[in-house]
VEXSENU-656066 format. One record per residue (C-alpha): residue in three letters; x, y, z. Coordinates in pm, 1 decimal. Layout:
ALA; X; Y; Z
...
REM end
This chain:
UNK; -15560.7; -2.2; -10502.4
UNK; -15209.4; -185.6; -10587.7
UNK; -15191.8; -529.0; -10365.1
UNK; -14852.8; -574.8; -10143.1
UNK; -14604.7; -757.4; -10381.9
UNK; -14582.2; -1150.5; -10277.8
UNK; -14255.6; -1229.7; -10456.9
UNK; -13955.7; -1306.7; -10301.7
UNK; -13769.6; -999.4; -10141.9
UNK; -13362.2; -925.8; -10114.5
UNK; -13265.9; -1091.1; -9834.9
UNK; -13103.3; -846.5; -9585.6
UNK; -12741.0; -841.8; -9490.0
UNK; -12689.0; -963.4; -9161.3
UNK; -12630.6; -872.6; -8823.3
UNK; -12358.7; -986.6; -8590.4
UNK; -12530.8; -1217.0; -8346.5
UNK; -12653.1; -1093.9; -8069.3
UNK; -12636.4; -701.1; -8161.2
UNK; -12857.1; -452.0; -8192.1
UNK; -12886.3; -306.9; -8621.1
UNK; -12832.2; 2.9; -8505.9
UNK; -12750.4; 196.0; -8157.9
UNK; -12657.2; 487.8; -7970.8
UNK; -12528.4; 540.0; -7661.5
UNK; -12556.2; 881.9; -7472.8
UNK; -12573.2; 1043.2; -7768.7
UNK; -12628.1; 1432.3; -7782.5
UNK; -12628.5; 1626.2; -8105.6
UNK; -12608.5; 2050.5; -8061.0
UNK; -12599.6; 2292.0; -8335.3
UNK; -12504.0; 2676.8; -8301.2
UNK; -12337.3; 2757.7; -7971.1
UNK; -12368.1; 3012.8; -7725.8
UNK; -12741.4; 3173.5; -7681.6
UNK; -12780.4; 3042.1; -8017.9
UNK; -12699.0; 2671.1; -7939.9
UNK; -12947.1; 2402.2; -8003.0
UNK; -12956.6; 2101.9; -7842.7
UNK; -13136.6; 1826.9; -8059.0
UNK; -13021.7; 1492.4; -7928.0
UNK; -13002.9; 1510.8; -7602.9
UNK; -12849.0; 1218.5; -7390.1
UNK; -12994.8; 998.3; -7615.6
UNK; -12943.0; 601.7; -7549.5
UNK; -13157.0; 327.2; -7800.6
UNK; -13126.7; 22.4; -7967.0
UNK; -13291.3; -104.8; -8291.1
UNK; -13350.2; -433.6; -8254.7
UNK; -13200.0; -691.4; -8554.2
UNK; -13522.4; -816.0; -8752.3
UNK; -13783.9; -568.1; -8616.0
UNK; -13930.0; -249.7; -8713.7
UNK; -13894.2; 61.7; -8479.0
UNK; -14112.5; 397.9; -8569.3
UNK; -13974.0; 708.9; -8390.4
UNK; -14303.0; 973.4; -8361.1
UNK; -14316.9; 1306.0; -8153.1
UNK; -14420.3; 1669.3; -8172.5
UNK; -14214.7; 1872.9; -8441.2
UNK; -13904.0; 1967.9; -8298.9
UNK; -13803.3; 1720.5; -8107.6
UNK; -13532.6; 1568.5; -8277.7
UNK; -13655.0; 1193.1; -8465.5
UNK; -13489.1; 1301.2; -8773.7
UNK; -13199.8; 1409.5; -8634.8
UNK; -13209.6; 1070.3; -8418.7
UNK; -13224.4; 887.2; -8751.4
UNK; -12988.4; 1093.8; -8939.1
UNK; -12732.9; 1032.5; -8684.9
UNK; -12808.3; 693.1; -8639.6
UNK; -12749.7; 593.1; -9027.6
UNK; -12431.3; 862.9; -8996.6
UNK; -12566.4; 1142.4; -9239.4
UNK; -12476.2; 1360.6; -8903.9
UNK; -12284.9; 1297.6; -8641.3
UNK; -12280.7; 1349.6; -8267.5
UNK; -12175.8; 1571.5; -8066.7
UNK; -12110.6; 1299.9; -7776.1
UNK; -12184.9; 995.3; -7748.4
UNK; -12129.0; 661.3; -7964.0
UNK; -12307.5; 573.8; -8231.8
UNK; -12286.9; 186.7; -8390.2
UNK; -12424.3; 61.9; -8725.8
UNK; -12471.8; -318.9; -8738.6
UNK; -12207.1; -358.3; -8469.3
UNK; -11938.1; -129.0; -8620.3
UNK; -11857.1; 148.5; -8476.0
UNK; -11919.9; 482.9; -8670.8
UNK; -11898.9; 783.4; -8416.0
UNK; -11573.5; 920.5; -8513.0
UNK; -11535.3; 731.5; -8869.7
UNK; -11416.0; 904.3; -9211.3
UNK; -11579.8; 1048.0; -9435.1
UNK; -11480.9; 758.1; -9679.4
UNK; -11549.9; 513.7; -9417.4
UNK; -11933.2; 615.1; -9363.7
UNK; -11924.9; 657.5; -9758.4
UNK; -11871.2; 259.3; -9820.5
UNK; -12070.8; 187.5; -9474.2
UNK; -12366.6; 382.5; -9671.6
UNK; -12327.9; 164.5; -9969.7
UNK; -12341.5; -150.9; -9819.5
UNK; -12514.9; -154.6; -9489.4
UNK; -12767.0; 49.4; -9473.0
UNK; -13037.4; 192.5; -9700.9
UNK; -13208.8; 498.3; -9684.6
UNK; -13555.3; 629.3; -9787.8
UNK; -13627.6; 967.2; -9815.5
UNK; -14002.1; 1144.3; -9869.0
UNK; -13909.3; 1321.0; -10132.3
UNK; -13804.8; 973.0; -10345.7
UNK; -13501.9; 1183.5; -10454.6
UNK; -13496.2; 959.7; -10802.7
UNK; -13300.9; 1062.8; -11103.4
UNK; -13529.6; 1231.7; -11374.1
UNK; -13365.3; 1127.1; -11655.8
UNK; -13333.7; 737.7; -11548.9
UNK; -13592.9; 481.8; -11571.0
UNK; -13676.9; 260.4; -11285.9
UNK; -13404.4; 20.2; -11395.3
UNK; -13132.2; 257.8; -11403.5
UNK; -13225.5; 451.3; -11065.5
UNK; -13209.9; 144.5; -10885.4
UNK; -12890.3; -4.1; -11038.9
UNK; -12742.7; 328.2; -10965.8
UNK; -12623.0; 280.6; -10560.1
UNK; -12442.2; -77.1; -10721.5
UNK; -12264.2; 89.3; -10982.9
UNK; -12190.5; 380.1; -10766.0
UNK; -12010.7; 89.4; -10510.9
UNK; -11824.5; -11.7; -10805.9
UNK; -12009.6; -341.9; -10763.0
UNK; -12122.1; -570.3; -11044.9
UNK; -12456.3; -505.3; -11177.8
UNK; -12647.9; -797.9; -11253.8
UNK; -12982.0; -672.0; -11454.3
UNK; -13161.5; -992.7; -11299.2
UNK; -13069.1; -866.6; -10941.4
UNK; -13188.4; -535.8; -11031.3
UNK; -13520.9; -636.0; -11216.8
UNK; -13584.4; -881.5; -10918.8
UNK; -13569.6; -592.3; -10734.8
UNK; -13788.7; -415.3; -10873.9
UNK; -14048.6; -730.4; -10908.9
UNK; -14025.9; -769.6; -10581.5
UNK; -14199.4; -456.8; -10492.3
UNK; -14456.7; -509.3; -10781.6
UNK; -14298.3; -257.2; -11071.7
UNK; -14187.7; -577.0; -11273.8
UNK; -14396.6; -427.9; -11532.3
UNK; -14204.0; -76.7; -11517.2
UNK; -13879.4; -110.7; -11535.3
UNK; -13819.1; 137.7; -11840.2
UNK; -14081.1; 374.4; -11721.7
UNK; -13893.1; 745.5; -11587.0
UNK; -14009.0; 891.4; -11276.1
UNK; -14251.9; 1186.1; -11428.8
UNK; -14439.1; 799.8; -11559.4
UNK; -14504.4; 677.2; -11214.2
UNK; -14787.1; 764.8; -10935.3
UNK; -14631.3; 931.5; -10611.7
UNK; -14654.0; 562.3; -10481.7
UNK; -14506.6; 374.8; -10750.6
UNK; -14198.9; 618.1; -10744.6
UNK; -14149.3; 552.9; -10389.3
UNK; -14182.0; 182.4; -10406.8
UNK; -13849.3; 232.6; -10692.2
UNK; -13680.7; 455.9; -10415.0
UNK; -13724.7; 148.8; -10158.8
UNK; -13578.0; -97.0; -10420.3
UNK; -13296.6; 139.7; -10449.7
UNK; -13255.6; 133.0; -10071.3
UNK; -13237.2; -253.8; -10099.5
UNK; -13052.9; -327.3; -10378.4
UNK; -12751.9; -385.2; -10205.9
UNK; -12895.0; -596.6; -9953.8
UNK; -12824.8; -358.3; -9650.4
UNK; -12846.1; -459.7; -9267.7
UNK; -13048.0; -152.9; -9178.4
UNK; -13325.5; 20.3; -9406.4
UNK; -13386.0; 397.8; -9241.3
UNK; -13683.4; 542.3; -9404.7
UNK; -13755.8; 922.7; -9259.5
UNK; -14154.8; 993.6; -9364.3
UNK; -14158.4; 721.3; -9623.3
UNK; -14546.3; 823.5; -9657.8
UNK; -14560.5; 1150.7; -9586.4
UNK; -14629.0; 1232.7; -9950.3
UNK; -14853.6; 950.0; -10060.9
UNK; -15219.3; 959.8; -10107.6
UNK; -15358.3; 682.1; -9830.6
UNK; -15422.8; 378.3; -10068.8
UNK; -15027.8; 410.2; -10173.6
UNK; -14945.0; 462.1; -9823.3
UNK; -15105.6; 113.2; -9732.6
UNK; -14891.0; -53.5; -10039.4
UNK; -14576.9; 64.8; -9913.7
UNK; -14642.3; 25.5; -9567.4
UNK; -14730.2; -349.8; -9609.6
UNK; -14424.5; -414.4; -9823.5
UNK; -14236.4; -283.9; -9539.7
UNK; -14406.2; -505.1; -9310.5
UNK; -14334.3; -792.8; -9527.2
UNK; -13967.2; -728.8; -9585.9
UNK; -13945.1; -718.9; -9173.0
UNK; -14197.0; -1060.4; -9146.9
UNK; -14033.4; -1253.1; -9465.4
UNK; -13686.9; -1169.9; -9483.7
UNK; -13574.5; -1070.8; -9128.4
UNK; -13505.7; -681.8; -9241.8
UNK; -13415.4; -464.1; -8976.4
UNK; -13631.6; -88.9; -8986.0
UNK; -13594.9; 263.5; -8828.4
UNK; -13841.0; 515.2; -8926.6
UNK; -13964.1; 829.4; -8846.3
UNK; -14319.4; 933.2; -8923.9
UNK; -14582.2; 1196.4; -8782.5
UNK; -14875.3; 924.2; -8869.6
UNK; -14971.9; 730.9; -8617.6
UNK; -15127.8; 467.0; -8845.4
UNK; -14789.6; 419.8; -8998.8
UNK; -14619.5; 441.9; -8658.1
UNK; -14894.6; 126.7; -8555.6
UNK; -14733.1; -90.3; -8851.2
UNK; -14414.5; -150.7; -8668.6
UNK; -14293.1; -393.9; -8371.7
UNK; -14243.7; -56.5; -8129.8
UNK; -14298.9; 289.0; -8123.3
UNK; -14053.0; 533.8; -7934.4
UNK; -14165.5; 907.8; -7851.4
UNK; -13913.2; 1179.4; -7842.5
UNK; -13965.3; 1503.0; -7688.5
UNK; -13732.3; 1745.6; -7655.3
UNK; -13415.2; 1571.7; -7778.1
UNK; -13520.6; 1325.3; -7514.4
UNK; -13664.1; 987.8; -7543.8
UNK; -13978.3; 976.2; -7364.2
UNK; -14150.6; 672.9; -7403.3
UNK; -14213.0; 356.1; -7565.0
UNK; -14510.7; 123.9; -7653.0
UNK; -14506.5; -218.4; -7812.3
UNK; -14747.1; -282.7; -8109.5
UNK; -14983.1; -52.8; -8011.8
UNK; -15277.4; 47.3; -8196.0
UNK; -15320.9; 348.5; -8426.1
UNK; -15522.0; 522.4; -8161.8
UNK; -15256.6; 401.8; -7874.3
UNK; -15011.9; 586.5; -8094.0
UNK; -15252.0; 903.4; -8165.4
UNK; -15357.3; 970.3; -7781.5
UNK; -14960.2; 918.7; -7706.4
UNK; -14877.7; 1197.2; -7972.8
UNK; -15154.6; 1424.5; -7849.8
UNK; -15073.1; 1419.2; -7481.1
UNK; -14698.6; 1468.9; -7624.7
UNK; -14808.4; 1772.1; -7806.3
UNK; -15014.1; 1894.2; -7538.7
UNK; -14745.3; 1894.8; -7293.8
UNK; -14616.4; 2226.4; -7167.2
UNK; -14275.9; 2325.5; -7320.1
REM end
Protein backbone atom coordinates (compact mmCIF):
# COMPACT_ATOMS: atom_id res chain seq x y z
CA UNK A 1 0.00 0.00 0.00
CA UNK A 2 1.15 3.72 -1.13
CA UNK A 3 2.13 5.80 2.26
CA UNK A 4 0.29 9.41 2.68
CA UNK A 5 2.66 11.92 0.86
CA UNK A 6 4.77 14.02 3.64
CA UNK A 7 5.83 16.89 1.37
CA UNK A 8 4.73 20.17 1.63
CA UNK A 9 1.07 20.78 0.35
CA UNK A 10 -0.51 24.10 -1.58
CA UNK A 11 -1.35 26.21 0.94
CA UNK A 12 -5.10 27.07 0.75
CA UNK A 13 -6.53 30.42 -0.12
CA UNK A 14 -7.92 32.05 2.70
CA UNK A 15 -10.92 32.82 4.43
CA UNK A 16 -12.20 36.16 5.58
CA UNK A 17 -11.77 36.12 9.32
CA UNK A 18 -14.22 35.05 11.20
CA UNK A 19 -16.50 33.32 8.35
CA UNK A 20 -17.63 30.24 7.73
CA UNK A 21 -15.80 28.52 3.95
CA UNK A 22 -18.92 27.87 2.89
CA UNK A 23 -22.77 28.43 4.04
CA UNK A 24 -26.31 28.35 3.44
CA UNK A 25 -28.99 29.86 4.87
CA UNK A 26 -32.65 28.50 4.52
CA UNK A 27 -31.83 27.08 1.57
CA UNK A 28 -34.44 24.88 -0.38
CA UNK A 29 -33.72 23.41 -3.78
CA UNK A 30 -37.13 21.83 -5.81
CA UNK A 31 -37.09 20.33 -9.15
CA UNK A 32 -40.30 19.57 -11.37
CA UNK A 33 -43.41 21.33 -10.11
CA UNK A 34 -46.80 20.43 -9.56
CA UNK A 35 -47.47 16.53 -8.52
CA UNK A 36 -44.22 16.10 -10.09
CA UNK A 37 -42.22 18.58 -7.88
CA UNK A 38 -39.34 17.44 -5.84
CA UNK A 39 -38.20 18.97 -3.02
CA UNK A 40 -34.41 18.16 -2.35
CA UNK A 41 -33.09 20.87 -0.09
CA UNK A 42 -35.40 21.59 2.10
CA UNK A 43 -35.01 24.63 4.56
CA UNK A 44 -31.63 23.86 4.72
CA UNK A 45 -29.30 26.17 7.12
CA UNK A 46 -25.21 24.98 7.67
CA UNK A 47 -21.98 26.25 7.97
CA UNK A 48 -18.58 24.72 6.99
CA UNK A 49 -16.31 25.70 9.27
CA UNK A 50 -12.80 27.55 7.84
CA UNK A 51 -9.91 24.87 8.44
CA UNK A 52 -12.05 21.76 9.21
CA UNK A 53 -13.40 18.90 7.41
CA UNK A 54 -17.28 18.33 7.30
CA UNK A 55 -18.65 14.77 5.76
CA UNK A 56 -22.37 14.99 4.81
CA UNK A 57 -23.79 11.01 5.00
CA UNK A 58 -27.53 9.85 4.79
CA UNK A 59 -29.81 7.33 3.14
CA UNK A 60 -29.96 7.73 -0.79
CA UNK A 61 -32.23 10.33 -1.59
CA UNK A 62 -31.91 12.66 0.71
CA UNK A 63 -30.27 15.37 -0.87
CA UNK A 64 -26.06 15.55 0.30
CA UNK A 65 -25.16 15.94 -3.23
CA UNK A 66 -27.47 18.29 -4.03
CA UNK A 67 -26.42 20.09 -0.60
CA UNK A 68 -22.87 20.11 -1.97
CA UNK A 69 -23.63 20.93 -5.45
CA UNK A 70 -25.40 23.94 -4.36
CA UNK A 71 -23.08 24.83 -1.89
CA UNK A 72 -19.93 25.02 -4.43
CA UNK A 73 -22.76 26.72 -7.01
CA UNK A 74 -22.90 23.84 -9.70
CA UNK A 75 -26.88 24.35 -8.81
CA UNK A 76 -28.55 26.81 -7.38
CA UNK A 77 -31.39 27.35 -4.95
CA UNK A 78 -34.54 27.70 -5.13
CA UNK A 79 -34.62 30.02 -1.83
CA UNK A 80 -32.44 30.74 0.33
CA UNK A 81 -28.73 32.26 0.31
CA UNK A 82 -25.96 30.55 -0.41
CA UNK A 83 -22.16 32.10 0.43
CA UNK A 84 -18.76 30.78 -0.76
CA UNK A 85 -15.82 31.99 1.39
CA UNK A 86 -17.86 35.01 2.44
CA UNK A 87 -19.10 36.09 -1.04
CA UNK A 88 -22.22 35.88 -1.82
CA UNK A 89 -23.23 33.50 -4.77
CA UNK A 90 -27.12 32.88 -4.62
CA UNK A 91 -28.17 34.96 -7.44
CA UNK A 92 -24.54 35.42 -9.19
CA UNK A 93 -23.79 35.05 -13.11
CA UNK A 94 -23.02 32.55 -14.82
CA UNK A 95 -19.52 34.20 -15.46
CA UNK A 96 -19.33 35.17 -11.95
CA UNK A 97 -19.61 31.46 -10.47
CA UNK A 98 -17.34 30.58 -13.61
CA UNK A 99 -14.16 32.66 -12.15
CA UNK A 100 -15.50 31.89 -8.39
CA UNK A 101 -14.99 28.05 -9.62
CA UNK A 102 -11.53 28.76 -10.78
CA UNK A 103 -10.21 30.30 -7.94
CA UNK A 104 -11.98 29.43 -4.77
CA UNK A 105 -13.03 26.36 -4.68
CA UNK A 106 -12.00 22.92 -5.95
CA UNK A 107 -13.96 20.12 -6.75
CA UNK A 108 -13.50 16.30 -6.73
CA UNK A 109 -15.61 14.14 -8.43
CA UNK A 110 -15.75 9.98 -8.18
CA UNK A 111 -15.49 9.51 -11.44
CA UNK A 112 -11.79 11.53 -11.57
CA UNK A 113 -13.24 13.07 -14.79
CA UNK A 114 -9.35 13.41 -16.14
CA UNK A 115 -8.53 14.10 -19.72
CA UNK A 116 -7.49 10.82 -21.62
CA UNK A 117 -5.23 12.17 -23.81
CA UNK A 118 -3.18 14.35 -21.08
CA UNK A 119 -0.64 13.13 -18.76
CA UNK A 120 -0.73 13.91 -15.14
CA UNK A 121 1.15 17.14 -15.80
CA UNK A 122 -1.09 18.49 -18.30
CA UNK A 123 -4.51 17.48 -16.48
CA UNK A 124 -3.51 19.30 -13.59
CA UNK A 125 -2.10 22.46 -15.27
CA UNK A 126 -5.30 22.46 -17.15
CA UNK A 127 -7.87 24.51 -14.45
CA UNK A 128 -4.60 27.34 -14.47
CA UNK A 129 -4.46 27.67 -18.03
CA UNK A 130 -8.15 27.48 -18.32
CA UNK A 131 -8.10 30.82 -15.67
CA UNK A 132 -5.82 32.32 -18.07
CA UNK A 133 -3.33 32.21 -15.19
CA UNK A 134 0.42 31.66 -15.54
CA UNK A 135 1.52 28.18 -15.44
CA UNK A 136 4.55 27.61 -13.60
CA UNK A 137 5.66 23.74 -14.32
CA UNK A 138 7.34 23.85 -10.70
CA UNK A 139 3.88 24.81 -9.16
CA UNK A 140 2.33 22.16 -11.09
CA UNK A 141 4.97 19.30 -10.48
CA UNK A 142 4.93 20.39 -6.73
CA UNK A 143 1.59 19.62 -7.00
CA UNK A 144 1.69 16.66 -8.03
CA UNK A 145 4.75 15.67 -5.49
CA UNK A 146 2.83 16.68 -2.99
CA UNK A 147 0.35 13.97 -3.28
CA UNK A 148 3.17 11.37 -4.01
CA UNK A 149 2.92 11.10 -8.15
CA UNK A 150 6.33 13.07 -8.38
CA UNK A 151 7.39 10.08 -10.17
CA UNK A 152 4.34 10.28 -12.77
CA UNK A 153 4.02 13.25 -14.10
CA UNK A 154 4.10 12.11 -17.91
CA UNK A 155 2.16 9.01 -17.20
CA UNK A 156 -1.81 9.32 -19.01
CA UNK A 157 -4.66 8.27 -17.04
CA UNK A 158 -5.28 4.56 -18.70
CA UNK A 159 -1.23 4.33 -16.78
CA UNK A 160 -2.47 4.96 -13.33
CA UNK A 161 -4.34 2.64 -10.57
CA UNK A 162 -8.00 3.92 -9.77
CA UNK A 163 -6.14 5.57 -6.74
CA UNK A 164 -3.32 7.16 -8.32
CA UNK A 165 -5.77 8.82 -10.89
CA UNK A 166 -7.74 10.23 -8.17
CA UNK A 167 -4.87 11.52 -6.17
CA UNK A 168 -4.07 13.67 -9.93
CA UNK A 169 -7.86 14.73 -9.83
CA UNK A 170 -7.23 16.17 -6.13
CA UNK A 171 -4.04 18.02 -7.34
CA UNK A 172 -6.15 19.41 -10.02
CA UNK A 173 -8.68 20.54 -7.40
CA UNK A 174 -5.73 22.32 -5.61
CA UNK A 175 -3.76 23.72 -8.03
CA UNK A 176 -5.11 26.95 -7.74
CA UNK A 177 -4.93 27.10 -4.16
CA UNK A 178 -8.80 27.28 -3.53
CA UNK A 179 -10.53 28.27 -0.11
CA UNK A 180 -12.91 25.34 -0.25
CA UNK A 181 -12.08 21.70 -1.66
CA UNK A 182 -15.77 19.86 -2.22
CA UNK A 183 -15.12 16.30 -2.92
CA UNK A 184 -18.67 14.29 -3.60
CA UNK A 185 -17.65 10.27 -3.05
CA UNK A 186 -13.97 10.91 -3.45
CA UNK A 187 -13.67 6.99 -2.60
CA UNK A 188 -16.47 5.59 -3.78
CA UNK A 189 -14.53 3.92 -6.58
CA UNK A 190 -11.28 2.95 -4.91
CA UNK A 191 -10.28 -0.40 -3.74
CA UNK A 192 -9.79 0.12 0.36
CA UNK A 193 -5.89 0.41 0.53
CA UNK A 194 -6.27 3.54 -2.09
CA UNK A 195 -9.12 4.73 -0.17
CA UNK A 196 -6.85 5.00 3.05
CA UNK A 197 -4.08 7.02 0.80
CA UNK A 198 -6.43 9.51 -0.26
CA UNK A 199 -8.28 9.78 2.75
CA UNK A 200 -5.10 10.55 4.83
CA UNK A 201 -3.88 13.11 2.32
CA UNK A 202 -7.08 14.75 2.88
CA UNK A 203 -6.63 14.66 6.46
CA UNK A 204 -3.28 16.12 6.13
CA UNK A 205 -4.13 18.96 3.79
CA UNK A 206 -6.96 19.91 6.65
CA UNK A 207 -4.13 19.23 9.75
CA UNK A 208 -0.99 20.88 7.77
CA UNK A 209 -2.20 23.53 5.71
CA UNK A 210 -5.49 24.78 7.29
CA UNK A 211 -7.70 23.48 4.08
CA UNK A 212 -11.21 23.85 4.46
CA UNK A 213 -13.41 20.30 3.29
CA UNK A 214 -17.07 19.40 2.39
CA UNK A 215 -17.73 15.96 1.37
CA UNK A 216 -20.27 13.67 0.80
CA UNK A 217 -19.76 9.94 1.19
CA UNK A 218 -22.04 6.76 1.92
CA UNK A 219 -18.88 5.19 4.00
CA UNK A 220 -18.93 5.67 7.28
CA UNK A 221 -15.20 5.00 7.70
CA UNK A 222 -14.56 7.88 5.40
CA UNK A 223 -17.32 9.95 7.04
CA UNK A 224 -15.13 9.09 10.65
CA UNK A 225 -11.96 10.88 8.97
CA UNK A 226 -13.39 14.30 9.27
CA UNK A 227 -13.84 17.00 12.22
CA UNK A 228 -17.98 16.44 11.96
CA UNK A 229 -20.40 14.47 10.39
CA UNK A 230 -23.94 15.94 9.40
CA UNK A 231 -26.95 13.49 8.48
CA UNK A 232 -29.51 14.55 6.01
CA UNK A 233 -32.75 12.99 5.62
CA UNK A 234 -35.22 14.06 3.56
CA UNK A 235 -33.82 17.36 2.25
CA UNK A 236 -33.55 18.01 5.94
CA UNK A 237 -30.61 18.16 8.15
CA UNK A 238 -31.04 15.79 10.86
CA UNK A 239 -28.23 15.52 12.94
CA UNK A 240 -24.74 16.03 13.73
CA UNK A 241 -21.85 14.24 15.60
CA UNK A 242 -18.34 15.45 16.26
CA UNK A 243 -15.41 13.04 15.47
CA UNK A 244 -17.22 10.15 15.95
CA UNK A 245 -16.11 6.77 15.32
CA UNK A 246 -16.69 4.63 12.22
CA UNK A 247 -19.26 2.63 14.06
CA UNK A 248 -20.83 6.04 15.67
CA UNK A 249 -21.24 6.97 12.04
CA UNK A 250 -22.56 3.34 10.84
CA UNK A 251 -25.35 2.87 13.73
CA UNK A 252 -26.30 6.74 12.86
CA UNK A 253 -26.74 5.74 9.07
CA UNK A 254 -28.61 2.56 9.93
CA UNK A 255 -31.17 4.01 12.29
CA UNK A 256 -31.37 6.81 9.39
CA UNK A 257 -32.14 4.18 6.90
CA UNK A 258 -34.35 2.36 9.07
CA UNK A 259 -36.53 5.20 9.71
CA UNK A 260 -40.04 5.14 8.30
CA UNK A 261 -40.47 7.41 5.20
Amino acid sequence: MTSTPTSALPIAARVPPGLPAAELLDATREYGSGNALVRALDGVSIAFPAGSWTAVMGPSGSGKSTLLHCAAGLDRVTRGRVLLAGQEITGAPDRVLTGLRRRTMGFVFQSFNLIGSLTAEQNVALPLKLAGARVRRADVRAVLASVGLGDRLRHRPRELSGGQQQRVAIARAMVTRPAVLFADEPTGALDSASARTVLGLLRTMVDREGQSIAMVTHDPAAAAHADAVVFMSDGRLVDRLVRPTAREVADRLARLEAAPC
